[in-house]
N, C-alpha and C positions, 0 to 999 in steps of 0.2 A: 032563672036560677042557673049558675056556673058551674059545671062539677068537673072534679079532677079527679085523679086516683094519688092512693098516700102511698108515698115513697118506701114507708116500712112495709107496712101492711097490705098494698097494693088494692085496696078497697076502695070502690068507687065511692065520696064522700062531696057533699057541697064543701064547694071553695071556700076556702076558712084557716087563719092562721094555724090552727089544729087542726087533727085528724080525730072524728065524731067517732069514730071504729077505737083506735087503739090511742091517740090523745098525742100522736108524735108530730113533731111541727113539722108546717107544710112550707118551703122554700120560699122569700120572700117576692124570689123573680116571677114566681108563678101569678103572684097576682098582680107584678107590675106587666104582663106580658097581655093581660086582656083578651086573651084567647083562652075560651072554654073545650074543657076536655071532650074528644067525642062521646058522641050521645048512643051510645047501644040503644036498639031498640026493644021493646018487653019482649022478654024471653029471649032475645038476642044474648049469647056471650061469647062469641066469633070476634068480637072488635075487642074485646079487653087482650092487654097484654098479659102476657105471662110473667110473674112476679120476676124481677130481676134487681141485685143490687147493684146499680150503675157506677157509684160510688166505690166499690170494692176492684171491679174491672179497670176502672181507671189507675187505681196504685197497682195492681198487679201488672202492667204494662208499665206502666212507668218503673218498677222494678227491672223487669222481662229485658227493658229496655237501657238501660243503665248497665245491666250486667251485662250484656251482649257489646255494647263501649267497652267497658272496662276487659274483658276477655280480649278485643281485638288491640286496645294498647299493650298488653302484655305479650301479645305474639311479636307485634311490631317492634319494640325492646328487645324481646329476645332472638328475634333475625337480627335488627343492628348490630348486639353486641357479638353476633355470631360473626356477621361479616368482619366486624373487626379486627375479632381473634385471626381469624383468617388469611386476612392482608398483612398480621403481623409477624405469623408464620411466614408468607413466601416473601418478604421481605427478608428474614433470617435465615430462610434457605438460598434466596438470592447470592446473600451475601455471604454465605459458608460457601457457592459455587465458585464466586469468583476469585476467595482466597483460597480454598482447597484445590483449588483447578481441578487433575483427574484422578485425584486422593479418591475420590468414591465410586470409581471407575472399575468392576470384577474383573480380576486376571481368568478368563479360564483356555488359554494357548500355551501348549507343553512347550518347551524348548524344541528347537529343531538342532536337531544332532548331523554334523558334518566332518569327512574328514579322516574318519574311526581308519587308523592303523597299528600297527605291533612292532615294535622293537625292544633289542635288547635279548632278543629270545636265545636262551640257554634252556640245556638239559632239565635245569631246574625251576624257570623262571620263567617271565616274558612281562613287558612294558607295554599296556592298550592306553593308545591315544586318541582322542579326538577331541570338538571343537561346539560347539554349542550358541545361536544369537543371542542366550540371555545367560545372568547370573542365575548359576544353577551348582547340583550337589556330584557327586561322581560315585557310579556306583560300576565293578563289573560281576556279570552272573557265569560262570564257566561250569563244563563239563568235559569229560573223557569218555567214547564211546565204551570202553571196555568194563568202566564200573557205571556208568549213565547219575551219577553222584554230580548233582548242581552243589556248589558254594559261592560264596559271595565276598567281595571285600569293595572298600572303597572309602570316601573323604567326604563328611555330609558340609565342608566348606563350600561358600559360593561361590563359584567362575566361571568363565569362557574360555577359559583354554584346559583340559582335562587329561590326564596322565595318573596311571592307575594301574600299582607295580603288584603281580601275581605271584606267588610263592609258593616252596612244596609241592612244584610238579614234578613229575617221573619224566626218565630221558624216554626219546624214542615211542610217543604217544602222541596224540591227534586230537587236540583241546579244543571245542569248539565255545564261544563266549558272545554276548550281547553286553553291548555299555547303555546307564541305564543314568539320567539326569531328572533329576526334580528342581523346579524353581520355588521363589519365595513363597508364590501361593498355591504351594501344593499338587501343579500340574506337574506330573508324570511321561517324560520319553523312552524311547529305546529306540536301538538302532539292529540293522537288518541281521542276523545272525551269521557270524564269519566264525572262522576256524585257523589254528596254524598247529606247526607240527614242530615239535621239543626237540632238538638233537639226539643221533642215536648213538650209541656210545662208541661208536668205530667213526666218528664224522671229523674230517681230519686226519685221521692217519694214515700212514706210513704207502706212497705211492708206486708203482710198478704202471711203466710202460710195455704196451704190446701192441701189435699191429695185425690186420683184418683181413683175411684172404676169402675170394669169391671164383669157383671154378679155378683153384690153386694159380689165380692171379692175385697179387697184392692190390688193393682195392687204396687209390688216388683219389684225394681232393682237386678242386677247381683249379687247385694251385700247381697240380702234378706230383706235389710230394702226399707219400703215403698216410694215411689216417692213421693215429695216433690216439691207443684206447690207454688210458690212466685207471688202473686198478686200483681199488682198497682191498688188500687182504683183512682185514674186519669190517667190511661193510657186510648186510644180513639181509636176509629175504622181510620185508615188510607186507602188511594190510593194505587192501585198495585203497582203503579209504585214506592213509596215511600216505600211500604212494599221490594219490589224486590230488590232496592237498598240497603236496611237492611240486607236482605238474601247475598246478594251479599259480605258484607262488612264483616260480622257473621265468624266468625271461626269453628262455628260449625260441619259444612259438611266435613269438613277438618280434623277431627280430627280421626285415626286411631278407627278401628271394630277390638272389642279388643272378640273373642267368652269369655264367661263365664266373664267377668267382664266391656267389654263397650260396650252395643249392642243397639237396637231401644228404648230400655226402657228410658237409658242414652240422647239417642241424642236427644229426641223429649221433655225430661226432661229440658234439658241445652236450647236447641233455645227459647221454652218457658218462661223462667225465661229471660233468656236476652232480649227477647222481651218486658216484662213486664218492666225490669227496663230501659229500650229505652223510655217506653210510650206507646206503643202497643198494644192495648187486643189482647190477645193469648188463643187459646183452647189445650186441651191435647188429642190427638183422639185415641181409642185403638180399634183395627178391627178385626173381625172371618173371615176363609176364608172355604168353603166346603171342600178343599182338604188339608187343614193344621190341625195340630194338637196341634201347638202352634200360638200366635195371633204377630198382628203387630201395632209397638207405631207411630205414627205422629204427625200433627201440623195442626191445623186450624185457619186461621185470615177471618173477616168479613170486606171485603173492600168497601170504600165505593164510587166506581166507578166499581167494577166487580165480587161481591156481595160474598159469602163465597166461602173460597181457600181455597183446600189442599195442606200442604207441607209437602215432604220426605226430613228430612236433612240427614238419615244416611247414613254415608259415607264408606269406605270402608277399608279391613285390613291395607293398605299400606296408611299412611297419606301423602299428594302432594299436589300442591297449586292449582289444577284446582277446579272451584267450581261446588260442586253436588247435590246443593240445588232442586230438583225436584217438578212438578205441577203433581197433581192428580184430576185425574174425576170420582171421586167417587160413583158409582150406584149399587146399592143392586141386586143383581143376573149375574154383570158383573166382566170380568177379572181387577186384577189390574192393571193399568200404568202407571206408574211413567212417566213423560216426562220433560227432565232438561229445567229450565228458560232459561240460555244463552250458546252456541255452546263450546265445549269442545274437543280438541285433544284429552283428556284419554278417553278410551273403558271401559265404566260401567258394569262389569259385575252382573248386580242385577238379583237373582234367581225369575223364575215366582211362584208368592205368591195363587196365582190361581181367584178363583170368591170370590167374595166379599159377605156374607153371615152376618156381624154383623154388628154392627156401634155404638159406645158409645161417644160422645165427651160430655168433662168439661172446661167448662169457668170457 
């Protein structure tokens, strides 16, 4: 006898187009295969299987498996069409680079500001110029120490070359200002803070000559002829700060030390005089030293915020544009020292003049 187990019912049943248990038909191959089911032995049920429907396992894979295809074409579609899109982006940026050239290029470099000077300067007024490598806006920022009052004016036009005319100043003040350029893309300059000084209202007039005596000797230039002070009867006691500014602007310091034809006689001569016709009382100082044997010419103004100053304008063989307008502390029995008003890269070499032993000044 052959026995098999039914495919429904999993009951061990003699081979037979049906199943003698529950009457479900038994697969045709089964009996074309000639191979009988094992034989469990009595009381054996260790060899039977456990009911399975084999039939249902085979389409849920075949599902399982279909869908797992079908999910992985969907991903691969949607990488291709991604790359696509992709390629047809840098394509279109490709091609925006090479007709926009450096259109997408961020400006962020301020203008660089060069140049920055002042003309024109009246009692009431003054022209700041300067120069800029890019098109840019023109703006200046001013003030006066004596109200410390910032205002502002200027031309939001764009250029390179900047002139920026100031208005409704007082005469005889000491205006200090910064110029100030923005370009296309909103980068912001300035330039280093300078200062000039307004005419005072006696600047220009009406001149008187007089001449310098030291130990009731008339006191000679390099040339043998006497020095020669030019008064303003309305020139006025001014502010350091206003005086310094003067000094600063003066050419005098600047002007080559010429031995035997331009020396202290000359220089303290020259600052003098154009201080007078600035507006400025000016004095003429001529000094004895215990260890010298010839004397020394300077400059005195009486300020009127930091009471009377000494200045050394004379400057040195080689003419350069640093300025060597110097402040002296002047006391009878001490060394001379010259000390410069504003910081200077050139190395002064001024010879020590020794102690101070005379003192004559003429207003």
């Amino acid at each position: 006898m052959i026995w098999t187990f039914c495919p429904k019912c999993s009951a061990r049943v003699e081979w037979a187009p049906t199943c003698s248990a529950c009457g479900a038909r038994i697969p045709a191959h089964d009996f074309a295969s000639g191979q009988a089911a094992p034989q469990p032995s009595d009381g054996d049920t260790a060899g039977r299987a456990e009911p399975r429907d084999y039939r249902w396992d085979s389409e849920f894979f075949s599902y399982v498996t279909a869908f797992v295809i079908f999910v992985g074409i969907m991903a691969a579609a949607v990488l291709l069409i991604r790359y696509a899109i992709a390629g047809d982006t840098d394509a279109e940026a490709s091609g925006s680079s090479e007709t926009a050239g450096s259109a997408n290029v961020t400006d962020n470099t301020p203008p660089e500001i060069t140049a920055v000077s002042v003309s024109d300067i009246t009692g009431t007024g003054a022209t700041v110029n300067w120069v800029t490598d890019e098109a840019s806006s023109s703006q200046v920022d001013y003030f006066d120490l004596a109200s410390r009052e910032t205002a502002s004016t200027g031309d939001s036009a764009l250029g390179t070359a900047h002139s920026v005319t100031i208005a409704s100043l007082r005469p005889g003040m000491t205006y200090h200002f910064a110029a100030w350029s923005t370009d296309a893309s909103g980068n912001r300059a300035a330039s280093m803070e300078a200062a000039f000084n307004t005419p005072l209202p006696g600047a220009g007039g009406q001149i008187e000559t007089g001449t310098v005596y030291f130990h009731e000797s008339q006191v000679l230039g390099t040339d043998k002829m006497p020095i020669e002070l030019h008064d303003n009867p309305a020139a006025v006691d001014v502010s350091w700060d206003y005086l310094r500014q003067f000094l600063l602007d003066d050419g005098t310091d600047r002007m080559p030390y010429v031995e035997g034809a331009f020396d202290c006689s000359e220089f303290a001569e020259t600052l003098h005089n154009n201080a007078e016709a600035a507006g400025i009382r000016a004095a003429y100082v001529c000094l004895g030293f215990a260890e010298a044997r010839s004397g020394h010419a300077i400059n005195a103004f009486q300020t009127t915020d930091a009471g009377l100053v000494f200045i050394d304008c004379t400057g040195q063989p080689v003419a350069h544009s640093c300025p060597l307008d110097s402040r002296v502390d002047i006391q009878m029995g001490l060394p001379y020292s010259p000390q410069l008003i504003t910081p200077c890269s050139y190395i002064v070499g001024l010879t020590p003049l020794g102690t101070v032993t005379d003192i004559s000044v003429t207003w």
